[in-house]
VOPAGU-2260 file (C-alpha; in pm, 1 decimal, decimal comma):
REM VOPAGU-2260
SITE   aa  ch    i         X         Y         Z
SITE  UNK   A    0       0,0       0,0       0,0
SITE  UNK   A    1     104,7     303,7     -53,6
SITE  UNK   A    2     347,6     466,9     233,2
SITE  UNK   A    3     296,6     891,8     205,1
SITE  UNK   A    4     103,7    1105,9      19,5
SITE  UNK   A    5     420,4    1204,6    -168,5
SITE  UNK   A    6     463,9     846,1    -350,5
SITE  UNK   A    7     352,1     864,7    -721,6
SITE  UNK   A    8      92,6     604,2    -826,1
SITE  UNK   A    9     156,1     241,5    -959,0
SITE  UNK   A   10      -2,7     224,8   -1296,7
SITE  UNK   A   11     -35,5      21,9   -1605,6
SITE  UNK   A   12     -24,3     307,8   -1802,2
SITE  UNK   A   13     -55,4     292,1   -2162,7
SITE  UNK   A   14    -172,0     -83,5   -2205,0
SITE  UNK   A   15    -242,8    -132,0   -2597,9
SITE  UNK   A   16    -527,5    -397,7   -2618,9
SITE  UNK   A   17    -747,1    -543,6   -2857,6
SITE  UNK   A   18   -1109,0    -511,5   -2812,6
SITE  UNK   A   19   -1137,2    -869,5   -2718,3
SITE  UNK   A   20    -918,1    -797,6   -2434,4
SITE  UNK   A   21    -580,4    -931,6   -2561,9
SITE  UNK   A   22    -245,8    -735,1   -2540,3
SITE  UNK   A   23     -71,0   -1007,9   -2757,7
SITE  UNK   A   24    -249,6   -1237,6   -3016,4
SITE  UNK   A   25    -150,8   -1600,0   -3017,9
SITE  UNK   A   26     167,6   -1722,4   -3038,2
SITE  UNK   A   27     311,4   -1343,4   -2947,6
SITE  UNK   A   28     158,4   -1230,6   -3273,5
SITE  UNK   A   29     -97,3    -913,3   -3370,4
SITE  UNK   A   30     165,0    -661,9   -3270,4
SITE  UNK   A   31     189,3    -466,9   -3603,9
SITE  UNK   A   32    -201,8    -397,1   -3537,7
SITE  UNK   A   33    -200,8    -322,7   -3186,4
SITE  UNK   A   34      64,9     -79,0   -3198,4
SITE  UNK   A   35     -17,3      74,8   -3547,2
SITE  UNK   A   36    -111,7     357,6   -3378,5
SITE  UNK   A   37     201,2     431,5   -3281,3
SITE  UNK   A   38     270,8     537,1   -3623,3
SITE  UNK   A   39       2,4     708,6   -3758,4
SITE  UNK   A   40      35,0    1048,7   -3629,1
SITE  UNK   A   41     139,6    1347,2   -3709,2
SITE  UNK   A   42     327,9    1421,4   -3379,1
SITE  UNK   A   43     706,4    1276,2   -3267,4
SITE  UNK   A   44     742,4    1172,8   -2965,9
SITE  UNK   A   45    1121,1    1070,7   -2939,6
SITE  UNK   A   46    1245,8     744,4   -2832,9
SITE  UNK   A   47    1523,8     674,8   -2597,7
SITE  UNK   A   48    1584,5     340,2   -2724,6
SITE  UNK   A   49    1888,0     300,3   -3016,5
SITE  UNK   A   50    1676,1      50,6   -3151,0
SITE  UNK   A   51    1277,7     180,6   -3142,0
SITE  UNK   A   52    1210,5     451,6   -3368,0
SITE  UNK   A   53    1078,3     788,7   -3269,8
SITE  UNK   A   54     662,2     753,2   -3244,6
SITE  UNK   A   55     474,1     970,1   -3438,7
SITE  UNK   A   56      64,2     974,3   -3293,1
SITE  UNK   A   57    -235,0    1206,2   -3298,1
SITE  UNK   A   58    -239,8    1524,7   -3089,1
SITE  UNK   A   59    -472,5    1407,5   -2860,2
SITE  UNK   A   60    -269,3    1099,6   -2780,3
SITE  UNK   A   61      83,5    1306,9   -2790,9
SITE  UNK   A   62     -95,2    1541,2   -2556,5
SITE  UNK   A   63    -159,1    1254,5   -2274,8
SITE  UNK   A   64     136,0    1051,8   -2278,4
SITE  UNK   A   65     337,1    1300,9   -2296,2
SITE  UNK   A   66     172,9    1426,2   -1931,4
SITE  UNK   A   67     201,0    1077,0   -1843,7
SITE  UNK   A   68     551,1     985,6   -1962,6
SITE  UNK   A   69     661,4    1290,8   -1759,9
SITE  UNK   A   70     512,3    1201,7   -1489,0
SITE  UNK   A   71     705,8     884,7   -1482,4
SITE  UNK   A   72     996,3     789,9   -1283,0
SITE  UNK   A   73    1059,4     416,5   -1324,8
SITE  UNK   A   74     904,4     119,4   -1505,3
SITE  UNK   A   75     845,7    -263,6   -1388,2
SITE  UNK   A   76     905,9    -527,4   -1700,8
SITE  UNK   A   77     926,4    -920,1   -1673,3
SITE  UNK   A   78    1197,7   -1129,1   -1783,7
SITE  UNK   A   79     989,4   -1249,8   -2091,1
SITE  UNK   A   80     974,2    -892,6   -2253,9
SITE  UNK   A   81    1319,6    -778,4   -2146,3
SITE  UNK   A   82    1457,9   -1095,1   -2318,6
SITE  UNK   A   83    1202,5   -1041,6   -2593,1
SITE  UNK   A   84    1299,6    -674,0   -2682,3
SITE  UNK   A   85    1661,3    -729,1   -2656,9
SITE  UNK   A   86    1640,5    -498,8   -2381,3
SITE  UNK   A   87    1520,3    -226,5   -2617,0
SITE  UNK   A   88    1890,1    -206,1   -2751,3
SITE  UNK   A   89    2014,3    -131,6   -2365,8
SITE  UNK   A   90    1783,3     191,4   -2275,8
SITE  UNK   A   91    1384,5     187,5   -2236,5
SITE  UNK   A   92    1217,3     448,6   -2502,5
SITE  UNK   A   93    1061,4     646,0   -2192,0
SITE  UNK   A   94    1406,4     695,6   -2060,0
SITE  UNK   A   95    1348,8     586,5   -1716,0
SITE  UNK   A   96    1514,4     348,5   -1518,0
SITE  UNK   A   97    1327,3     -31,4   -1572,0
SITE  UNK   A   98    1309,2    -236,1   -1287,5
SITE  UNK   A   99    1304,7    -622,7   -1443,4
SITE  UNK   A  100    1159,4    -849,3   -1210,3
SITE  UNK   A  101    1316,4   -1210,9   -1284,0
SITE  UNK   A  102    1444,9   -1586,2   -1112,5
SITE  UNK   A  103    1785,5   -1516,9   -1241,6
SITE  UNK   A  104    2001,4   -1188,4   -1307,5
SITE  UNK   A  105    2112,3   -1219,7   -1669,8
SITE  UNK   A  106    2463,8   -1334,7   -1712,9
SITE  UNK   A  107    2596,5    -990,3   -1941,2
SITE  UNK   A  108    2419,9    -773,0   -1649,6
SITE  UNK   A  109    2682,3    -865,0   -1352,2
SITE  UNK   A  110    2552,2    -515,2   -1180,9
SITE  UNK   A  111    2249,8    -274,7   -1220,8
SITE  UNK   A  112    2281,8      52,4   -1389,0
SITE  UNK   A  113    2108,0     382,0   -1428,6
SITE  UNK   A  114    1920,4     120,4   -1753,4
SITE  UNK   A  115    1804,5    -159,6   -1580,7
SITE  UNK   A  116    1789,8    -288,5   -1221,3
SITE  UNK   A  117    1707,2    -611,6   -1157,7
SITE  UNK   A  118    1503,2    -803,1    -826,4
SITE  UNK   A  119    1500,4   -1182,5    -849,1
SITE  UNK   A  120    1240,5   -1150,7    -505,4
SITE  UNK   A  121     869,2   -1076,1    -610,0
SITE  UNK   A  122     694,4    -833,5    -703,1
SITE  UNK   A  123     635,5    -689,9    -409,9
SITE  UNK   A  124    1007,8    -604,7    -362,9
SITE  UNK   A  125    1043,9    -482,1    -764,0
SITE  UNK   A  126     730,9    -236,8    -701,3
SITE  UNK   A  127     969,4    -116,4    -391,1
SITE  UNK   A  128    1277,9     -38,7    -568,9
SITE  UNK   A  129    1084,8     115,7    -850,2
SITE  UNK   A  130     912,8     331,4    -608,6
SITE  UNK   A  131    1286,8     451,4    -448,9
SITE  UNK   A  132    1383,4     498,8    -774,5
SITE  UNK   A  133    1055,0     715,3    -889,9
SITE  UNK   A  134    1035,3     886,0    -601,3
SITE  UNK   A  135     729,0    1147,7    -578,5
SITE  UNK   A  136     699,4    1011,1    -969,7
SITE  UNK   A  137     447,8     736,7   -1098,0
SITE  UNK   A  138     556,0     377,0   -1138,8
SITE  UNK   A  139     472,7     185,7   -1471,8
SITE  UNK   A  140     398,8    -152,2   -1447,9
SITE  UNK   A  141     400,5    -377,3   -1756,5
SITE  UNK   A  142      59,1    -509,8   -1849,6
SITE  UNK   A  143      -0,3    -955,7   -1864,8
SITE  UNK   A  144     215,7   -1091,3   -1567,3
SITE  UNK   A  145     315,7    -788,8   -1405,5
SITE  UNK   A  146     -10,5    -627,7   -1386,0
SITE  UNK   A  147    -173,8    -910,8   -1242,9
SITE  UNK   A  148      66,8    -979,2    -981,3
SITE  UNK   A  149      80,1    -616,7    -855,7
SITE  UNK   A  150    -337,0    -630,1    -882,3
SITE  UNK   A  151    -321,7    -934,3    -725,2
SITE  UNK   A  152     -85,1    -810,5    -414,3
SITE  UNK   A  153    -337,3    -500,5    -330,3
SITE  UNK   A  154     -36,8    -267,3    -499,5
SITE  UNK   A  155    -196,2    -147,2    -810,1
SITE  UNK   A  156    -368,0     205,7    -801,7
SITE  UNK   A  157    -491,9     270,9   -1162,4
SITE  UNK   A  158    -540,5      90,3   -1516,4
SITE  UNK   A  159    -487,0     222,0   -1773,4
SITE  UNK   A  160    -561,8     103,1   -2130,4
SITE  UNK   A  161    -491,8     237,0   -2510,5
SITE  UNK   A  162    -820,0      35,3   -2643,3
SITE  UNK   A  163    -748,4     -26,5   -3041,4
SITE  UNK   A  164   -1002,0    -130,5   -3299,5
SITE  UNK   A  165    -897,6    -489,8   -3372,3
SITE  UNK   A  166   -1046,1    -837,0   -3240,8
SITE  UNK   A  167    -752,3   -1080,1   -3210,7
SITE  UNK   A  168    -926,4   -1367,2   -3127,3
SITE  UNK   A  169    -718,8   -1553,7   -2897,1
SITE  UNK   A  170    -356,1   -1486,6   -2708,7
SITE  UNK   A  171    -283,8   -1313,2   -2377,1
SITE  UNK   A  172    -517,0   -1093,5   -2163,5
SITE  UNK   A  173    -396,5    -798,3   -1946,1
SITE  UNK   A  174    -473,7    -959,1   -1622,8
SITE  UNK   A  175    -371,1   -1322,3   -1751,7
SITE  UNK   A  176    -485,8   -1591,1   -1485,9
SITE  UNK   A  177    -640,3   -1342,8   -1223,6
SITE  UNK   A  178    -650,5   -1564,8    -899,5
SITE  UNK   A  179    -845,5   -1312,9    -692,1
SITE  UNK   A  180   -1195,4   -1214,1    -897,8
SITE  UNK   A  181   -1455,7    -999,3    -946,8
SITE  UNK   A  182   -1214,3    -654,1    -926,1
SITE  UNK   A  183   -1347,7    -356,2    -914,9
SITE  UNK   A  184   -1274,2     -40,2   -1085,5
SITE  UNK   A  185   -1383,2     294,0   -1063,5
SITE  UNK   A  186   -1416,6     557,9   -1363,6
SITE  UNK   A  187   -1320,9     630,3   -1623,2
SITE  UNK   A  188   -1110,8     908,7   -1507,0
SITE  UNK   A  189    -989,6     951,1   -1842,7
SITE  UNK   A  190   -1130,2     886,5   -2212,0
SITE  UNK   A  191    -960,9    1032,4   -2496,9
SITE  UNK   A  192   -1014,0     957,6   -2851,5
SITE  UNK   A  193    -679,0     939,2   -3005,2
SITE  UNK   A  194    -733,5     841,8   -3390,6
SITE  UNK   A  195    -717,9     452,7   -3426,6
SITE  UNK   A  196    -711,6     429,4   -3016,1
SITE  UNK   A  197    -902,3     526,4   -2688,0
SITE  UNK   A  198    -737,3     587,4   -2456,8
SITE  UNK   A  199    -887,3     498,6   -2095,3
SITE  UNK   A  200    -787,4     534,5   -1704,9
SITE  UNK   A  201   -1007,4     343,0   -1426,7
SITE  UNK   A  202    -880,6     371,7   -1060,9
SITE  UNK   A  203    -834,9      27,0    -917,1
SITE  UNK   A  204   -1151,7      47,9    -569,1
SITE  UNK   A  205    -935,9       8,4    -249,3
């Protein structure tokens, strides 16, 4: 739970999703249409990643993540993604520190860095260090695994979702397995019609 009135909020922030509910089609496919709108705007938002181009996305959605991306002072990623993004070329593309939960520290990371820090002890003790690390910042938690595990702990304070106009059919949900069910939400505190995405906040009921 959160400690002071200073702390920043633990978010999923921008989850892209399909609107069958998937953030990943089967087989870790349907990511060209999820994140197509990513690229079809007329406003750069630059990446901090040598290897993920700039994003270029309507006003509307430029306008809110870039309040949001501000606003951010660390991020929480699984193993699966780290490994699967080649650890975005060594630096995020928000250009805040990512805490990677995992079992084992990856052998060519002997010690953390101002790029990635890594806890090998739950997810209760990653959402801690990302928290030192934010400060009076928010904390981004990776949707599927992550998400659910901080929802699942009592640690998660707001969803939010970048809903996309595509039906996947099958693959991996936001919340994955949920083990503790019905959850309930209150909002939304945000809805904004970004071109190709809507974009929506819910507060997670304490």
């Amino acid at each position: 739970m959160r400690e002071t009135n200073d702390m920043g909020k633990i978010t999923t922030g921008a989850t892209t999703m399909s609107l069958d509910g998937y953030i990943a089609g089967p087989e870790e496919s349907g990511f060209d249409l999820l994140f197509q709108w990513y690229g079809d705007g007329d406003v750069e938002i630059p990446s901090a990643s040598p290897d993920v181009p700039p994003f270029r996305v309507s006003a509307a959605s430029a306008e809110l993540l870039g309040q949001e991306w501000a606003n951010t002072g660390a991020l929480i990623v699984g193993r699966h993604l780290y490994d699967m993004t080649n650890a975005w070329g060594g630096r995020h593309p928000m250009d805040v520190t990512t805490v990677v939960l995992t079992h084992q520290r990856p052998d060519d990371r002997p010690e953390d860095d101002e790029n990635f820090v890594f806890v090998t002890d739950g997810i209760e003790s990653a959402v801690a260090r990302a928290r030192e690390l934010a400060g009076e910042k928010d904390v981004v938690v990776n949707g599927g695994e992550m998400a659910r595990q901080c929802l699942e702990a009592g640690l998660l304070d707001e969803v939010g979702v970048a809903l996309v106009p595509v039906i996947l059919g099958g693959g991996k949900s936001l919340f994955g397995e949920l083990g503790t069910v019905p959850v309930r939400f209150d909002g939304p505190s945000a809805v904004v019609d970004g071109g190709g995405v809507t974009h929506l906040r819910y507060q997670v009921r304490k």
